[in-house]
DSSP file (Angstrom, degrees, kcal/mol; ACC not computed):
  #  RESIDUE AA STRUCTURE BP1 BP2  ACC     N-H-->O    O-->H-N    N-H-->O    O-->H-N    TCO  KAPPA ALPHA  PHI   PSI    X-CA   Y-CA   Z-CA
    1    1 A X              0   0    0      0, 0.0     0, 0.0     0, 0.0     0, 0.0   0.000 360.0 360.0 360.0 137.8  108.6   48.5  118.6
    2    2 A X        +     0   0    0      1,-0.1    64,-1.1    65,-0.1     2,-0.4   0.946 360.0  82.9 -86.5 -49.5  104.6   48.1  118.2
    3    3 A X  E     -A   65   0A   0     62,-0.2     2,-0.4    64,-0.1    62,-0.3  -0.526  65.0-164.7 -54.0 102.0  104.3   50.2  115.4
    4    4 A X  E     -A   64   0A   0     60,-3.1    60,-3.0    -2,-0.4     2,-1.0  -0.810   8.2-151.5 -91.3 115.6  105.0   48.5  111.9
    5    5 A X        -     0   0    0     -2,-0.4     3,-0.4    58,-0.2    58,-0.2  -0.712   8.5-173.2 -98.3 113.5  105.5   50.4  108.6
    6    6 A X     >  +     0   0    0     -2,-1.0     4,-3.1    56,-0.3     5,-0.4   0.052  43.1 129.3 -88.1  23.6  104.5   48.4  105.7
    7    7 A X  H  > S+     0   0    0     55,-0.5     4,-0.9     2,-0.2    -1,-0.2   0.621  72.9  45.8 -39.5 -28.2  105.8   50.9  103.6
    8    8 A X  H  > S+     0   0    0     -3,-0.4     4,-3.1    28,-0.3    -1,-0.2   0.950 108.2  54.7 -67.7 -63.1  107.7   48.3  101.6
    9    9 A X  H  > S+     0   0    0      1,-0.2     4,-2.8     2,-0.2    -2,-0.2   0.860 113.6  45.4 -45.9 -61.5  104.7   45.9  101.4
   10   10 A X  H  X S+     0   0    0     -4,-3.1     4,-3.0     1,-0.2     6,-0.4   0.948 111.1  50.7 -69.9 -41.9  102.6   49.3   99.7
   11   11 A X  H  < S+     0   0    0     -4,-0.9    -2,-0.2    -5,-0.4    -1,-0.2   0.892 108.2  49.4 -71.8 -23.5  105.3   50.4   97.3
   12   12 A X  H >< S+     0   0    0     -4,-3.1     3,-2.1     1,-0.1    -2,-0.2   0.950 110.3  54.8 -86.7 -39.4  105.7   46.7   95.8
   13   13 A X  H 3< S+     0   0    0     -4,-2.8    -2,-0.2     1,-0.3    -3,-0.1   0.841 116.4  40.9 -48.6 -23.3  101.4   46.6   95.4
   14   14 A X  T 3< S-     0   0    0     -4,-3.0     2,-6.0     2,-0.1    -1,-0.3  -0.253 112.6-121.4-109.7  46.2  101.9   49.8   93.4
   15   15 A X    <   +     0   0    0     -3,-2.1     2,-0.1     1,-0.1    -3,-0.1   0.479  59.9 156.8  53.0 -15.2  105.0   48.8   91.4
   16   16 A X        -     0   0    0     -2,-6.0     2,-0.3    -6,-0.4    -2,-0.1  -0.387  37.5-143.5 -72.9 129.6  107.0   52.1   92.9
   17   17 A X    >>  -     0   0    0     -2,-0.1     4,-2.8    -5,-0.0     3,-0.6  -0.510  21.5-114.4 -78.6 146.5  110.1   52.3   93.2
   18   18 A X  G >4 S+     0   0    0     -2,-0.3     3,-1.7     1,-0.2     4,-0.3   0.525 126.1  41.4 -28.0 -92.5  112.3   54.3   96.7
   19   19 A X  G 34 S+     0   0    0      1,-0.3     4,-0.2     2,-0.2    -1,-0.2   0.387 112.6  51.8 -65.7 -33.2  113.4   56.8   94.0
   20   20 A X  G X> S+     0   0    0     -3,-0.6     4,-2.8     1,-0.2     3,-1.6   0.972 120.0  36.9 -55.2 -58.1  109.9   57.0   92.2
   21   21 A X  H <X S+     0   0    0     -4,-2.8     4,-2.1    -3,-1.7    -2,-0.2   0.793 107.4  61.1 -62.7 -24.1  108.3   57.7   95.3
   22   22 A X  H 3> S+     0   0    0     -5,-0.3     4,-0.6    -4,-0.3    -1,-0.2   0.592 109.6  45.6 -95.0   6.6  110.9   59.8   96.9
   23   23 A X  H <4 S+     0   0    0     -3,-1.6     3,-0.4    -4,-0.2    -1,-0.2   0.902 109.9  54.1 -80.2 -36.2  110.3   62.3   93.8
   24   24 A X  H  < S+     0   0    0     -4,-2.8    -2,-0.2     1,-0.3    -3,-0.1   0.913 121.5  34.5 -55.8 -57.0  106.4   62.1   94.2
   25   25 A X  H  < S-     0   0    0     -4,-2.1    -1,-0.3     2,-0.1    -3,-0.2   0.638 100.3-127.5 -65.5 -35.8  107.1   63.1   97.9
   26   26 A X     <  +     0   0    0     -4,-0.6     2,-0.2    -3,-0.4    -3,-0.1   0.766  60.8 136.7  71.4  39.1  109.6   65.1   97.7
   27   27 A X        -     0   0    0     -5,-0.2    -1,-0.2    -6,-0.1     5,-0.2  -0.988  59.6 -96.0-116.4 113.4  111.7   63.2  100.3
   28   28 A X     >  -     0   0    0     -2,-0.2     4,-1.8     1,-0.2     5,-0.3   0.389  24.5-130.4 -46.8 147.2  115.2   62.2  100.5
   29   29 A X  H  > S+     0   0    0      2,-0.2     4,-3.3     3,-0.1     5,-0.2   0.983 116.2  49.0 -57.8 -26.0  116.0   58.6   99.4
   30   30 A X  H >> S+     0   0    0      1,-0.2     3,-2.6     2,-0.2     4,-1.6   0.960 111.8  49.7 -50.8 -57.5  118.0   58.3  103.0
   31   31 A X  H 3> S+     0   0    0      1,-0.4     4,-2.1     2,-0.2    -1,-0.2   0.719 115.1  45.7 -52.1 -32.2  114.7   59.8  104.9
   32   32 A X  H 3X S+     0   0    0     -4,-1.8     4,-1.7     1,-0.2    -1,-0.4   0.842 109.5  48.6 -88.5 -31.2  112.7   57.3  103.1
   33   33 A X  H <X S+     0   0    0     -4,-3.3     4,-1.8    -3,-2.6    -1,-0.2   0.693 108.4  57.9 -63.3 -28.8  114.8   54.2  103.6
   34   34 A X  H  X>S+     0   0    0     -4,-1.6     4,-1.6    -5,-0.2     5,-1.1   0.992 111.9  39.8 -56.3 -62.5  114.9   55.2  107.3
   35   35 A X  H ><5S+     0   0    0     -4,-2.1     3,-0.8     1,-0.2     5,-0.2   0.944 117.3  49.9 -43.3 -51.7  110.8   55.1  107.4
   36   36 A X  H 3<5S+     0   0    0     -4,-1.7   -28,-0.3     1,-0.3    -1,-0.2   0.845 108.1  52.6 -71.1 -33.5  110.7   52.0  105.2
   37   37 A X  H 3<5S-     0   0    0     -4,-1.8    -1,-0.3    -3,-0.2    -2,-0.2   0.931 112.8-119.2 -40.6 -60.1  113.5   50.1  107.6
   38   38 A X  T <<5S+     0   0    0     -4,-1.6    -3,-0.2    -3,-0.8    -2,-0.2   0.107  89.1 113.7 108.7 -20.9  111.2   50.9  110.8
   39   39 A X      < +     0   0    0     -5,-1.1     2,-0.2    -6,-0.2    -4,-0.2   0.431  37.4 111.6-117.0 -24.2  114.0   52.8  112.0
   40   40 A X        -     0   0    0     -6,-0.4    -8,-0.0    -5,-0.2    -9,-0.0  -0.305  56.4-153.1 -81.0 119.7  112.3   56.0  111.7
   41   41 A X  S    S-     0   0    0     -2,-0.2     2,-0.2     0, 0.0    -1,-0.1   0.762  76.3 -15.9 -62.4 -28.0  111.4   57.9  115.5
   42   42 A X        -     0   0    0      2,-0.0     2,-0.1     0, 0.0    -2,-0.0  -0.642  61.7-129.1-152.1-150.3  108.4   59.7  114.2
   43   43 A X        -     0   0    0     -2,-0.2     5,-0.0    -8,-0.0     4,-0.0  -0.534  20.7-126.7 179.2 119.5  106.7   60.8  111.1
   44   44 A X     >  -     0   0    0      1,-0.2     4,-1.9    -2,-0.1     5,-0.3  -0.132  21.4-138.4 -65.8 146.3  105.4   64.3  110.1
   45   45 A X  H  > S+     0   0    0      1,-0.2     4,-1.1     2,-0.2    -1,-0.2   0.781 107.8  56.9 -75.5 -11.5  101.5   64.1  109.1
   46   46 A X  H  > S+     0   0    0      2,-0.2     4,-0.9     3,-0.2    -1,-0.2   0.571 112.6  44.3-105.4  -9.1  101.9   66.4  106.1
   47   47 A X  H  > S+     0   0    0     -3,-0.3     4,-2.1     2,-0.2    -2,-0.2   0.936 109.6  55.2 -73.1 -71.3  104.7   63.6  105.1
   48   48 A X  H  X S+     0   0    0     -4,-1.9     4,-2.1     1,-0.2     5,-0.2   0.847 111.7  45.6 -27.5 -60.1  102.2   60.6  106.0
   49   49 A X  H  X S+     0   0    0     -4,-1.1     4,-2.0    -5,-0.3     5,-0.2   0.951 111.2  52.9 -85.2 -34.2   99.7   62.3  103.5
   50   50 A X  H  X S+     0   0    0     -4,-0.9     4,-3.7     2,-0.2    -2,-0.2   0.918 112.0  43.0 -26.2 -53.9  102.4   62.8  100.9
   51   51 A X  H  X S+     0   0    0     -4,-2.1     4,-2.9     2,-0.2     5,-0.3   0.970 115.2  52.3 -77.0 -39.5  103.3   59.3  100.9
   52   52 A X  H >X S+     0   0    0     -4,-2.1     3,-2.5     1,-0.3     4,-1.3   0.919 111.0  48.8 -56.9 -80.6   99.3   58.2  101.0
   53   53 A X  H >< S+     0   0    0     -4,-2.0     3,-0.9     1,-0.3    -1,-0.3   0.829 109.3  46.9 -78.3 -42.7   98.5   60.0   98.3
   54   54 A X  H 3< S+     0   0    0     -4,-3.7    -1,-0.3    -5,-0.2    -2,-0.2   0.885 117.9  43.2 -31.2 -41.0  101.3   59.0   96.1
   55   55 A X  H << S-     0   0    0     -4,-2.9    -2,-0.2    -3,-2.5    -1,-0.2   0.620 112.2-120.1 -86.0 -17.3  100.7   55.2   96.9
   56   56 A X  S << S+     0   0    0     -4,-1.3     2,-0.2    -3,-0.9    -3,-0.2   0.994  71.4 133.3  65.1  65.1   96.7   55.8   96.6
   57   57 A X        -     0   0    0     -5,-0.1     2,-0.3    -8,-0.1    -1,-0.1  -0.656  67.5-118.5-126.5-165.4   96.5   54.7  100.1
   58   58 A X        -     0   0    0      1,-0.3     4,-0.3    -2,-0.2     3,-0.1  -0.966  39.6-113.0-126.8 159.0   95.1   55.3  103.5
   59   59 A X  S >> S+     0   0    0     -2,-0.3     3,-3.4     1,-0.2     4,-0.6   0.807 122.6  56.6 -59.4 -90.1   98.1   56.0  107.0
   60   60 A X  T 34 S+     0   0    0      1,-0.3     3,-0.2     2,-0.2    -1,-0.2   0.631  95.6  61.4 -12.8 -45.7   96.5   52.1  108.3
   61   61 A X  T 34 S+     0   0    0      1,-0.2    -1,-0.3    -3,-0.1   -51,-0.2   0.876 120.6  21.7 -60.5  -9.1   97.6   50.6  104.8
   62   62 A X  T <4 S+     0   0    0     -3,-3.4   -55,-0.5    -4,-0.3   -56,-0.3   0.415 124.0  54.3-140.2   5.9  101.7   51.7  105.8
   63   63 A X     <  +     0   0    0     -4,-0.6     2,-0.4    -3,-0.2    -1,-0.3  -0.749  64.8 168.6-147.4 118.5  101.5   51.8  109.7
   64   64 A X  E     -A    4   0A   0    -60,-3.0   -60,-3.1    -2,-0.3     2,-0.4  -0.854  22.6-123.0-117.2 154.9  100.3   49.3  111.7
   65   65 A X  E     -A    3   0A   0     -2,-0.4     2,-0.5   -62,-0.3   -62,-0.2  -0.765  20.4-174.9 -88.6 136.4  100.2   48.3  115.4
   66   66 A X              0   0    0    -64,-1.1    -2,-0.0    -2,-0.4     0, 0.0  -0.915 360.0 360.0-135.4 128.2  101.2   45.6  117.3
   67   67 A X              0   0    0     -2,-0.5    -1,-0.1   -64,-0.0   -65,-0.1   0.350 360.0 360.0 -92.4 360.0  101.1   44.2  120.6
């Protein structure tokens, strides 16, 4: 898959933990372990800006591309 989610990578620079974030978000812990795996098919934008704004990020800091 070309598309990497550094979701792990952002939640250990801000000290959150899955369960912290998945209250901020309001997302299950599976749904969120799916994204953070890679495993995940898509990702809703209004989700994507959940998680950004919890983490104080930008979507480029937690999804990246790759050849």
């Amino acid at each position: 898959m070309a598309i990497i989610v550094n979701l792990d990578v952002m939640m250990a620079k801000r000290k959150m933990s899955l369960n912290e974030l998945s209250e901020k978000v309001d997302l299950t812990l599976s749904n969120l372990s799916i994204l953070k795996t890679g495993k995940a098919k898509a990702i809703r934008f209004s989700t994507l800006e959940a998680i950004c704004k919890a983490l104080d990020c930008q979507p480029g800091d937690i999804l990246e591309f790759k050849n």
